[in-house]
N, C-alpha and C positions, 0 to 999 in steps of 0.2 A: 535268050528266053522270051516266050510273048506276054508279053506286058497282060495284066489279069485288070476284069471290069473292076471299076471303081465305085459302082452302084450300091451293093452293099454295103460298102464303109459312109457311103454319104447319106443312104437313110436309115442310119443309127444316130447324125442329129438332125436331119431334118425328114419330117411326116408330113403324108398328105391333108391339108387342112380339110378333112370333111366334117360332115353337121353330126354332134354327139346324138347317141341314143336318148329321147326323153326320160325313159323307163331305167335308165343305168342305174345298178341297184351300189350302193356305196358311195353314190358321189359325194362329197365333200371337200371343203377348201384344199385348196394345196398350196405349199409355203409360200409359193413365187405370191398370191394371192395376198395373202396375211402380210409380208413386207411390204405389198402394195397397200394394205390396211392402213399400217402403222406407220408409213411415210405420207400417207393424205391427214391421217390424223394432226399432222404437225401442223399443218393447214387451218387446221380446223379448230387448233388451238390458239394460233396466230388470230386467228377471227374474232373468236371469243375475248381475247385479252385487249382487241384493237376496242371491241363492244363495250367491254369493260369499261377503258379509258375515256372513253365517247361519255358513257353515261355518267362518270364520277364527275365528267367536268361541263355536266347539264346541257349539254349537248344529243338530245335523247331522240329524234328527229333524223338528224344526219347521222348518228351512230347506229340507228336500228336500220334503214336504208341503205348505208354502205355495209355493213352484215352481211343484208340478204342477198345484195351485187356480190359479194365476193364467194358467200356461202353457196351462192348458183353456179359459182366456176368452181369449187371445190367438190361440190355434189354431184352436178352433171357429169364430171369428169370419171369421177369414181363408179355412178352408175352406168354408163357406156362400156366401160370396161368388163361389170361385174356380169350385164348382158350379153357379151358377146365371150366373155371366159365360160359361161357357162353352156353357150352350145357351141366352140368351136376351139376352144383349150386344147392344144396337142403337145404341151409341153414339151418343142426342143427347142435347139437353139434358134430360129429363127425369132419364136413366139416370144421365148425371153426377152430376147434384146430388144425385140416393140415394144414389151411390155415395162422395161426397166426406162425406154425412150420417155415411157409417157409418167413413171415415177421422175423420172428426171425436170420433167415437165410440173407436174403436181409440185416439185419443191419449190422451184420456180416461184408458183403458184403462192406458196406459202410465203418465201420473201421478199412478194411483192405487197404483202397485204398492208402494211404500214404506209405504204407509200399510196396504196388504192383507196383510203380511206384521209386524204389528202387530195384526194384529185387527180393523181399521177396513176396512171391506167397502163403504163408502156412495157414494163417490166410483167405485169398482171396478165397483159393479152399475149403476152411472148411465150411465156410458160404455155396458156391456155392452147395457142394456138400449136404449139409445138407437140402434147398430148393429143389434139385431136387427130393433127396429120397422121401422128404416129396410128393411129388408128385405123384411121383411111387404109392404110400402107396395110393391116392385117385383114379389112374388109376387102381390097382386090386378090389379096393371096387366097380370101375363102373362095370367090368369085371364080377364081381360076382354077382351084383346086377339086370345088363342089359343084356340076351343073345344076343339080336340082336345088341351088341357094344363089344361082346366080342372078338371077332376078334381081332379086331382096338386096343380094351385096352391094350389087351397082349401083342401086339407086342408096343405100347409107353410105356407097365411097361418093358417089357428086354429091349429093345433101350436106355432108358433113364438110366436105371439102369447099361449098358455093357457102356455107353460113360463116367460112371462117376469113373468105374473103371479106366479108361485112364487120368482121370483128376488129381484121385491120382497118378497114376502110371507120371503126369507131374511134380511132385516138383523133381524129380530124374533126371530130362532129365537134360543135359548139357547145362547151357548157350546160349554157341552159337547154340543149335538147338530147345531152347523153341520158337522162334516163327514159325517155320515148324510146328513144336510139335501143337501148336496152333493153327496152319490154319487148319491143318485137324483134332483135335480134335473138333473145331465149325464146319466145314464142316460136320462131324458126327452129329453132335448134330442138326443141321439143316435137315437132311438127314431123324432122326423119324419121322417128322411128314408124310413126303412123299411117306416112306414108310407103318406108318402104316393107312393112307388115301385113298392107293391105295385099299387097302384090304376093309375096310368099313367106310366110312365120317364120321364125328363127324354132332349132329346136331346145330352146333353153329347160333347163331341170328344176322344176318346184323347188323340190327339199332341196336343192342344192343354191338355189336364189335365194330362199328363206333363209338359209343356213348363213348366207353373204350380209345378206340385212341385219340379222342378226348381233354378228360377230362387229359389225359397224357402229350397231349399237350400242353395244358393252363398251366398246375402246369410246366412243364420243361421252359414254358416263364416268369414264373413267378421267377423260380430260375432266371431267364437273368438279369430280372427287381432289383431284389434282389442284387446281385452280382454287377451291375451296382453302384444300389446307396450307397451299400457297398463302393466300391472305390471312389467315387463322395465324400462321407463321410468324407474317410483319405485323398482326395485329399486337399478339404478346406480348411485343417487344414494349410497348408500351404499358405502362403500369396502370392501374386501378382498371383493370376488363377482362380482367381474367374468369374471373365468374360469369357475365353474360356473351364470354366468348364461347366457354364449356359449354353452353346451354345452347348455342349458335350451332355448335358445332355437331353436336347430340341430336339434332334437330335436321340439319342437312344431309346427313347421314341417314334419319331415317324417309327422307325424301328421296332422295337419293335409290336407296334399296324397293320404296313403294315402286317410283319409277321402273325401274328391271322389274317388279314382282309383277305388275301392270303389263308391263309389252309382253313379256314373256310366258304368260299366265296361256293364252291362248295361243296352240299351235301357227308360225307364220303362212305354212305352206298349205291351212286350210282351207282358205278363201282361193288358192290360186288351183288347190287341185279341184274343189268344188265346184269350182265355175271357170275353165279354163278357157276364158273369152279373150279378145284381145281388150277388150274395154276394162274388163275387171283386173288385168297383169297390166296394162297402161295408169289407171287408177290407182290401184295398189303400189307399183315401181314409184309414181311420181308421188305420190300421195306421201309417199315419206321424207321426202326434201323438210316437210312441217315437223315432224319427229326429229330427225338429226338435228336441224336448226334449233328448234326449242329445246330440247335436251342440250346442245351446245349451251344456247342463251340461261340457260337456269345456273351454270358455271357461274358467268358474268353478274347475275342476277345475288348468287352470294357472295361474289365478292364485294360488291356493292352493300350489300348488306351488312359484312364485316368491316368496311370503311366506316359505313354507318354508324355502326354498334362506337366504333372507336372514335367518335367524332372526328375524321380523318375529311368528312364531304362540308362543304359549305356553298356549296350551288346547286344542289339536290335537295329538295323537303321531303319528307319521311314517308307520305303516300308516293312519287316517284319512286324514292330508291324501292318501297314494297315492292313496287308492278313492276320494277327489277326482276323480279323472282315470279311475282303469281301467274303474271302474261304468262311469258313461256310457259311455266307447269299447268294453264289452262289451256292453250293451245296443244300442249303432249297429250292432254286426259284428251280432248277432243280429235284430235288426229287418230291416238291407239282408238278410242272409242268407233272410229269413221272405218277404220283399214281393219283390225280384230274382230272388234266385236260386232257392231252394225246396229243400226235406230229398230229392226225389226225384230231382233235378237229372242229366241226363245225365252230364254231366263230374262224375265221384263227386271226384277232387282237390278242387273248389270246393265240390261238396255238405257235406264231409267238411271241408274247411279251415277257412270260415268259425266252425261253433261249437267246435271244437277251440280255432281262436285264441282268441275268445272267454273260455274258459276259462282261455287261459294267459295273457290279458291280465287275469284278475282275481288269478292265480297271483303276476303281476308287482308285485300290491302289497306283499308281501313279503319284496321284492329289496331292496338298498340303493340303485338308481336306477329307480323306480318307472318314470318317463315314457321316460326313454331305453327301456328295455327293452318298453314299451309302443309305441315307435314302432318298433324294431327288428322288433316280431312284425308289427304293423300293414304295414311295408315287405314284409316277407317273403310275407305274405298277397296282396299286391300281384304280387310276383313269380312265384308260383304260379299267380294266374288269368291271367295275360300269357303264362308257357309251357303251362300245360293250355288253351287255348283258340286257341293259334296255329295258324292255318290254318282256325280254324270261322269260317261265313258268320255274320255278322251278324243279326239278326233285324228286320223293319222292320216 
């Protein structure tokens, strides 16, 4: 008998990687996606808790700097992916197993973070490096697959590939010059997309980036929530706090929910369909490393706080452990306020609300209930954009 082509049985799992429609109406997350979510999250909790520890034991300096080193490999990573899922996703089996390469990579990521916030970088840049290659490896298949994106692919498969020579070539750097080392190795690393964007755009989907931001968002408040009643938990255990733990807790919680009502208040995909420049989807994308982070650090921020309440800290004073908590929630009000809303913003109440609170949530470290009065402003801020915007049409 003569032997029948094989072609058709081989692209049912594998497709041509070409550049998605921008316009695809339904896009939305797809699972492989959301598992990639919620194994960076772990990451991202590992960070948090390493933040935590840092600050209980007045170490406030080296734990908010090692954060941001580890929070930039956990973030960068996540965002590279979420840009390139969304113009060139073809869900078979190739896509997958890059994609579960660089989940593989992310965990890494995540149990190296103990060891990264000690000094020890080798386990951290293995993971990091191992996600990015895997990426590379998806940017030459688009390259090969798409003429009209080959350009652009080329240039983020050497970009990505030349920044990670540097990454290895950082566990050699000296001590005292790994965080130079640092600044312009992410400076680099930030630098591919812009460069190879100039040359020819990716065709990535609004609602469907927004929708990725989004859903990042929720799960990194959900670590807050998490981590919160984590400590709420060990704090009980001890006796006489139970009442200003209730009231910790009642209080976190309505921060917590301000936060989500804040980001989520205004459509994400407004500013990107609005002005769909590369400057304002460059700004926008990076602009929110400040959001995760700070929303992360606000976790951190109350567990510090419930250490506090329970006199558990004895190398923290009580202004510290606050700015535990108000930093980040000022930095979130200002970030949502910078990427949502904007300083020129019609509705001047919200223009004008946002860095006002801001301010008086760092005012609030001051106070003798740091967090109460931080959620207090937080809720107020809430109640503000809900009657200055009632009756205005939505933006889609």
């Amino acid at each position: 008998m003569t032997e029948q082509p094989l072609r058709p049985e081989i692209r049912v799992w594998r497709r041509p990687m070409r550049s998605r429609d921008r316009g695809e109406h339904h896009r939305v997350a797809t699972p492989l996606e959301l598992l990639f979510d919620l194994c960076f999250v772990v990451a991202v909790g590992q960070a948090a808790a390493q933040l935590h520890h840092a600050l209980a034991e007045g170490h406030t300096g080296h734990g908010v700097l090692s954060f941001a080193m580890v929070f930039f490999a956990i973030w960068w990573g996540w965002l590279n992916f979420s840009w390139f899922a969304s113009a060139f996703d073809t869900d078979d089996v190739p896509y997958r197993l890059a994609t579960l390469v660089q989940i593989a990579g992310g965990l890494t990521v995540a149990a190296a973070v103990s060891s990264a916030f000690e000094g020890d970088f080798r386990l951290m840049v293995a993971g990091y490096v191992l996600m990015r290659l895997a990426l590379v490896v998806q940017w030459l298949r688009a390259a090969r697959s798409d003429p009209s994106c080959r350009p652009a692919a080329l240039r983020y498969a050497a970009g990505i590939a030349g920044v990670q020579v540097l990454w290895v070539a950082f566990l050699w750097v000296p001590h005292g010059a790994q965080l130079p080392a640092f600044v312009v190795f992410a400076v680099l690393e930030m630098a591919v997309p812009v460069w190879a964007e100039r040359r020819q755009g990716t065709t990535w989907h609004p609602h469907h980036i927004a929708e990725r931001y989004g859903l990042f968002t929720l799960i990194v408040l959900g670590e807050v929530i998490l981590g919160a009643t984590n400590a709420l938990k060990e704090g009980t255990a001890e006796p006489g706090h139970l009442g200003a733990l209730i009231s910790l807790a009642a209080a976190a919680l309505v921060l917590v929910f301000s936060m989500w009502w804040l980001y989520f208040d205004r459509p994400g995909h407004a500013r990107l369909v609005r002005r769909p420049t590369m400057f304002t989807s460059m700004s926008w994308g990076y602009g929110h490393y400040f959001i995760f982070a700070s929303a992360a650090a606000v976790g951190a921020g109350l567990e510090v706080a419930v250490a506090y309440d329970t006199g558990a800290l004895h190398d923290l004073r009580g202004v510290a452990a606050a700015m535990a908590t108000t930093v980040p929630v000022a930095v979130f009000l200002l970030s949502v306020w910078l990427l949502h809303i904007g300083p020129t913003n019609e509705c001047r109440p919200i223009a004008i609300g946002f860095p006002v609170t801001a301010v008086l949530v760092l005012a609030a470290s001051f106070t003798p209930a740091p967090v109460h009065v931080t959620a207090v402003l937080a809720a107020a801020l809430v109640a503000l954009t809900v009657v200055a915007t009632h009756g205005e049409p939505q933006p889609r």
